[in-house]
C-alpha positions in Angstrom: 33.6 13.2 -2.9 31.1 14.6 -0.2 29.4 11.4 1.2 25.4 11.7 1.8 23.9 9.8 4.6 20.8 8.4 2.7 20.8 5.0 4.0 17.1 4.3 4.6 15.2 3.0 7.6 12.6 0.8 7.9 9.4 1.2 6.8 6.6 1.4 9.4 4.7 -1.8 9.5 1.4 -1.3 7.7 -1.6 -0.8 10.6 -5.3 0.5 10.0 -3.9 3.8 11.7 -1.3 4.6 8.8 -3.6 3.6 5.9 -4.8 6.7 4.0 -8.2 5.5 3.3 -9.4 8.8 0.5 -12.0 7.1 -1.0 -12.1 3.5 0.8 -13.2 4.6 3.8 -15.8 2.1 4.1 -13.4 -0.9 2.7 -11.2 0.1 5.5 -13.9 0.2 8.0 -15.1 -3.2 7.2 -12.1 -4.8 7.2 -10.4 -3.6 10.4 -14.0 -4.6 11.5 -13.7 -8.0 10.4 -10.4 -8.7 12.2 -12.0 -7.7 15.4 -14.5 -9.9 14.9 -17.1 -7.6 14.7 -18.5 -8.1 11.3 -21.6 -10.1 10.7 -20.1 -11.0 7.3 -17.0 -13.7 7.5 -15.8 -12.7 4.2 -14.7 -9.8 2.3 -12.6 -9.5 -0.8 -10.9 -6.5 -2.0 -9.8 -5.8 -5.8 -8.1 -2.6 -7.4 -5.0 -1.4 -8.8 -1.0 -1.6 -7.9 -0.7 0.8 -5.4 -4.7 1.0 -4.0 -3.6 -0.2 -0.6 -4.3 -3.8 -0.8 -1.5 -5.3 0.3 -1.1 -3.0 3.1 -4.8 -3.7 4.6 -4.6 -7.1 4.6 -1.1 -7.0 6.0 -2.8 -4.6 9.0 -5.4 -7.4 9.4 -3.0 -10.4 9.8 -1.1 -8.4 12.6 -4.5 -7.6 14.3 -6.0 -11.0 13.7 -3.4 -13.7 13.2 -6.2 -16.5 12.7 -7.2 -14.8 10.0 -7.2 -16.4 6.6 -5.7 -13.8 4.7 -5.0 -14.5 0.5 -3.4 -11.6 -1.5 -2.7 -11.8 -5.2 -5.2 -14.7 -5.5 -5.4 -14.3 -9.5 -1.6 -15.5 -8.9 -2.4 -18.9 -6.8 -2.0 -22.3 -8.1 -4.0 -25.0 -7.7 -3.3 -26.4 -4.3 -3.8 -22.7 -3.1 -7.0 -22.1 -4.9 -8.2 -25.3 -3.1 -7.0 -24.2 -0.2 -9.1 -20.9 -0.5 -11.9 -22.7 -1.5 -11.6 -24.9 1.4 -11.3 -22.0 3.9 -14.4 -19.8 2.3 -16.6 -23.0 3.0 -15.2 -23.3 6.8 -15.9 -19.6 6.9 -19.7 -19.7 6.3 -19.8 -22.5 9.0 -18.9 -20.7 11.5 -15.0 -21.4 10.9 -11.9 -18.4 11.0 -13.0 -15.5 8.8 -11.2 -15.2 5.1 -9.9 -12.0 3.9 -8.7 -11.5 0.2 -7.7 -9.8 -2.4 -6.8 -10.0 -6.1 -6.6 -7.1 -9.3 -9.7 -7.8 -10.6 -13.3 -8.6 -9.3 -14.3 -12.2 -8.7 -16.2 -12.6 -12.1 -13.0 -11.4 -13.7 -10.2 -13.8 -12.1 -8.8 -16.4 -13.8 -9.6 -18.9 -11.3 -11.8 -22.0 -11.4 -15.5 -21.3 -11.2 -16.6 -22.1 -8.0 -13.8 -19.9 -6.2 -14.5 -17.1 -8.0 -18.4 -17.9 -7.3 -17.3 -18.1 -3.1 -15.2 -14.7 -3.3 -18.2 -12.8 -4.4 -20.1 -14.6 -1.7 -19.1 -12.0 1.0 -18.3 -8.2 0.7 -16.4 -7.1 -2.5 -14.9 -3.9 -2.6 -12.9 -1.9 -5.4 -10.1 0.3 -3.7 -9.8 3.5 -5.7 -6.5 4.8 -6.3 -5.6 8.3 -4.6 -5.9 11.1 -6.3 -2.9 14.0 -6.7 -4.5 16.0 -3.8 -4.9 13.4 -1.6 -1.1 12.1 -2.5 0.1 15.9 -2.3 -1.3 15.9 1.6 0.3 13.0 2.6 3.5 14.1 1.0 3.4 17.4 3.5 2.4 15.6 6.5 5.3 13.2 6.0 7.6 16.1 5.4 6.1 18.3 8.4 6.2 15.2 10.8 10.6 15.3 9.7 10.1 19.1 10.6 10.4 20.3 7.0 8.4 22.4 5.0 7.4 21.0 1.7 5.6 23.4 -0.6 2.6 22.6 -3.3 5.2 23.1 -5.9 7.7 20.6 -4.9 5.0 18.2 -4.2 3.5 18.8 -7.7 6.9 18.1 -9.0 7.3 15.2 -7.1 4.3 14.0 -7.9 5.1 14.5 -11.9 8.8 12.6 -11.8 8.4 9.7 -9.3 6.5 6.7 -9.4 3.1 7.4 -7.8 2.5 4.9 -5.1 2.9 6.1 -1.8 5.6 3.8 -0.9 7.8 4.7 -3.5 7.0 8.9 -2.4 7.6 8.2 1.2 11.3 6.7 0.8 12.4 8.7 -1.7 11.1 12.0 1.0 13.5 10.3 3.3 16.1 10.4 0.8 15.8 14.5 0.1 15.1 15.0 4.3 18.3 13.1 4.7 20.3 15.1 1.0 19.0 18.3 2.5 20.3 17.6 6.2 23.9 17.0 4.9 23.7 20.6 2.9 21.8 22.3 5.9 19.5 23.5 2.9 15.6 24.2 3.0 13.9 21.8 0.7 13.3 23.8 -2.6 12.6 22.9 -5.7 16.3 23.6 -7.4 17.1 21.3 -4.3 14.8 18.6 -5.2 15.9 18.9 -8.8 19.9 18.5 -7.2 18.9 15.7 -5.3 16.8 13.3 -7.8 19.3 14.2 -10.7 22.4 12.7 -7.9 20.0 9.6 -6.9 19.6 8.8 -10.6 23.3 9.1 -11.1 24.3 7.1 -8.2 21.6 4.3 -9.2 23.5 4.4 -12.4 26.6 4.2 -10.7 25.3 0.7 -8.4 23.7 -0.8 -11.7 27.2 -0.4 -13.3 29.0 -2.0 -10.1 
C-alpha cells in the first residue's frame, strides 16, 4: 500500500502578524495596543463565536506581554477563578497589570456573579465577527501560494463546503492535500481534493477502529 507522508508540523504560534483581522480590525488594534502598554484603557474584553479568533489574540498578547492578566473562556471559570478576575480588574483600575479577557457572550450575558460581569464591561468590549467565505477563500490561497501551489476558487469553495470552517481546521487539512499531492507529483485539482478527503476520511476510520 502506497504510504503518504502527511504527518503534520507544528502550527505557527499565534502573533498579531498572523491574525486575519476581516472585520476586527479595531479589536486587534486595541489589543496588540494594550500589551504594549499603549492603551489608556487597562481593560478590554472580547466575546464572539468558536472560531472568531479569541483564543488566538489573547494567546498573541500573553507572548507580547507576559504580565499580562489574560482570562479566556471566563463563562467556564469557577469560583476561585472568578475571584481571581475580580481581584485583578480592581488592581487594574489602580494602576495594577492590565487584564485582558474573553468569554462567548457579552458581560451582561455571562453566567458569572454580578459584580464580575459589572467589572468586564467596565473597559472595552468588543464582539469578534466571524469571517466570512471570501475572506476564508483568500486565506486558503495565500496559504496554498506561500507552499508554492495553486489553489483555484473552485477548490476553495469546495473546501470551504465539506470541512469545518475555522481556520485552524482549513490550514492543517491544506497541509495534508500539499503533502497527498507531493507524493502523486499532481497539481491540486478538484478530482484531487475529492481523492484526498475521501482517503483521510477512510484512514480516520481506519485509526478510530485501531
Amino acid at each position: 500500500m502506497e504510504q503518504i507522508p502527511l504527518e503534520l508540523s507544528q502550527a505557527p504560534q499565534p502573533t498579531f502578524d498572523n491574525f486575519l483581522a476581516g472585520a476586527n480590525a479595531e479589536a486587534l488594534a486595541r489589543v496588540r495596543a494594550l500589551a504594549q502598554g499603549g492603551l489608556r484603557e487597562a481593560i478590554v474584553y472580547l466575546w464572539g463565536a468558536a472560531g472568531s479568533g479569541r483564543s488566538h489574540l489573547l494567546r498573541a498578547a500573553s507572548r507580547a506581554d507576559p504580565a499580562l492578566v489574560v482570562a479566556d473562556d471566563v463563562e467556564r471559570l469557577d469560583a476561585d477563578a472568578q475571584q481571581r478576575l475580580f481581584v485583578a480588574i480592581n488592581a487594574a483600575r489602580d494602576g495594577g497589570a492590565r487584564v485582558l479577557a474573553a468569554g462567548a457572550a457579552p458581560p451582561a450575558q455571562l453566567a458569572l456573579r454580578e459584580d464580575l460581569r459589572t467589572r468586564l464591561a467596565w473597559g472595552l468590549v468588543y464582539h469578534l465577527k466571524p469571517l466570512g467565505d471570501e475572506e476564508k477563500k483568500q486565506h486558503l490561497r495565500a496559504e496554498a501560494a506561500r507552499r508554492g501551489l495553486a489553489l483555484g476558487e473552485e477548490v476553495a469553495g469546495y473546501l470551504l463546503a465539506r470541512l469545518p470552517r475555522d481556520l485552524g481546521h482549513l490550514s492543517r487539512m491544506l497541509e495534508v492535500l500539499d503533502r497527498y499531492a507531493m507524493a502523486r507529483q499532481r497539481p491540486l485539482t478538484l478530482p484531487l481534493v475529492r481523492e484526498a478527503l475521501s482517503w483521510a476520511e477512510g484512514k480516520g476510520r481506519q485509526d478510530t477502529a485501531a
